[in-house]
C-alpha positions in Angstrom: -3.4 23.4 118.2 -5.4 20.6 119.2 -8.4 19.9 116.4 -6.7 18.3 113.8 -8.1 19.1 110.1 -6.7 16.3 107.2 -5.2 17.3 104.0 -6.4 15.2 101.1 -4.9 12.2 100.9 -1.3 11.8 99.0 -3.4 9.6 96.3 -5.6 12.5 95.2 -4.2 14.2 92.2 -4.4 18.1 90.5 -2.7 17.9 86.5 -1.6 14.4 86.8 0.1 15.0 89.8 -0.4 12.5 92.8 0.4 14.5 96.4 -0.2 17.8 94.9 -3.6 18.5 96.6 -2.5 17.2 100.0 0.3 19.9 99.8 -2.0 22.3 98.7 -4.2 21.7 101.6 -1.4 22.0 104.0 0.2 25.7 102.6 -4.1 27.2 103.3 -4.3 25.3 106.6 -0.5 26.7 107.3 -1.6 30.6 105.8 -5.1 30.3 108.3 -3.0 29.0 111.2 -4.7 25.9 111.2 -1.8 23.1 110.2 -1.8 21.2 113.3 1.5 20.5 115.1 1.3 16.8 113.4 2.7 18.1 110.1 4.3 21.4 110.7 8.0 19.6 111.7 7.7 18.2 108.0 6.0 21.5 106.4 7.9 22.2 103.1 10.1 18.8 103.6 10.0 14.7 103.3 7.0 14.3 100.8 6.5 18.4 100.5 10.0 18.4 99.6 9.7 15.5 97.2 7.4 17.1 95.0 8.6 20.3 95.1 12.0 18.8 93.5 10.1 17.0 91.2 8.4 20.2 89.9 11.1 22.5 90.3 9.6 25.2 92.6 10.5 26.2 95.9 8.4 26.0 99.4 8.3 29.9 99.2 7.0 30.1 95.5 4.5 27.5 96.4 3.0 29.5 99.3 2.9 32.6 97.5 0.7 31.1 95.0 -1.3 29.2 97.2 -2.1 32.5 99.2 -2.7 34.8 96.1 -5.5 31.8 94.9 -8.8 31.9 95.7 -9.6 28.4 94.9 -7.3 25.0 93.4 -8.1 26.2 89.9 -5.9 29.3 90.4 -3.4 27.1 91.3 -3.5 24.2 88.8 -3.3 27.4 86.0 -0.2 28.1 87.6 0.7 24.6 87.9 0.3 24.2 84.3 1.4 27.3 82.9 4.8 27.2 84.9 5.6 23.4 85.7 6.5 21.9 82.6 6.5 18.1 83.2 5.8 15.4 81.1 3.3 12.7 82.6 6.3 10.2 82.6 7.8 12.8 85.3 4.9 12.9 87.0 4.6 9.1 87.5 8.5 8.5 88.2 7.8 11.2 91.1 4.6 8.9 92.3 6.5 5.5 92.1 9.2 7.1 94.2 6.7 8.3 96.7 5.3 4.7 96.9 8.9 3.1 97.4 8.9 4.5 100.5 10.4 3.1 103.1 13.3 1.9 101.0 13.7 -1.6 102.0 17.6 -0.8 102.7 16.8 1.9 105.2 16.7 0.1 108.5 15.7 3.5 110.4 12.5 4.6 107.7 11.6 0.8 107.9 11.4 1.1 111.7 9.6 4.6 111.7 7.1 3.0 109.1 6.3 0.1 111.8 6.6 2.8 114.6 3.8 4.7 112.8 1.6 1.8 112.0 1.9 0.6 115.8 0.7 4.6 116.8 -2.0 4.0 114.3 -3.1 0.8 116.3 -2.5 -1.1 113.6 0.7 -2.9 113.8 0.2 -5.9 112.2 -1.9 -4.0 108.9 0.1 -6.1 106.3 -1.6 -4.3 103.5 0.1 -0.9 104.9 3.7 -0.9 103.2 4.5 2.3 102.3 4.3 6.0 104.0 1.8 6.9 101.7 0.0 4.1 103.3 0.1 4.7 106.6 -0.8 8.6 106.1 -4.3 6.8 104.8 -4.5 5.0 107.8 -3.5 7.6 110.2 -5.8 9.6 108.3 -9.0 6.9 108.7 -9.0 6.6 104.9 -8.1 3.0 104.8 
């Protein structure tokens, strides 16, 4: 697959969830055979996966509502009728997403400057965290 359509950034949020959107977008670019090869190793895992344990649903459960949707307010009914999180949940789950790399984990700090120096931006001090460097990568930042 070589055009390459963005998800929504991990900073856009659907019922006070930050990330849910982008994963949203992924699951109807996946169903239309459009998620380019850049995010299908990850489909369903690293920042997928963390929200999906934060919520408490499964990859499957997510792209079965995602396909039977029409549109994001089908889903965030679902969302809110079946994921019952308070907004404290919801933020831990967003400051966790933003502690990442860990600054213990030699290897995930080395991907992070790995991925800013394929971004062309290796020395990008403002970009700290993976959520960051999706932005970048992205050309949102």
């Amino acid at each position: 697959m070589s055009e390459r359509i963005f998800p929504r950034s991990p900073r856009e949020t659907m019922d006070g969830w930050h990330y849910l959107p982008r994963y949203i977008d992924k699951i109807r670019l996946h169903l239309a055979g459009k998620l380019h090869s850049d995010y299908a190793d990850n489909f369903g895992k690293a920042f997928d996966g963390l929200w999906l344990k934060a919520a408490g649903v499964t990859h499957e459960q997510m792209i079965d509502i995602v396909k039977n949707s029409v549109c994001d307010g089908q889903v965030y009914d679902w969302i809110r009728a079946n994921v019952k999180k308070s907004q404290s949940e919801k933020d831990a789950h967003w400051k966790e997403m933003l502690s990442r790399p860990k600054p213990d984990d030699a290897e995930a700090v080395a991907r992070l400057k790995l991925r800013k120096e394929q971004c062309g931006a290796p020395n990008r001090d403002d970009v700290k965290t993976f959520v960051d460097v999706i932005d970048l990568d992205e050309k949102r930042i």
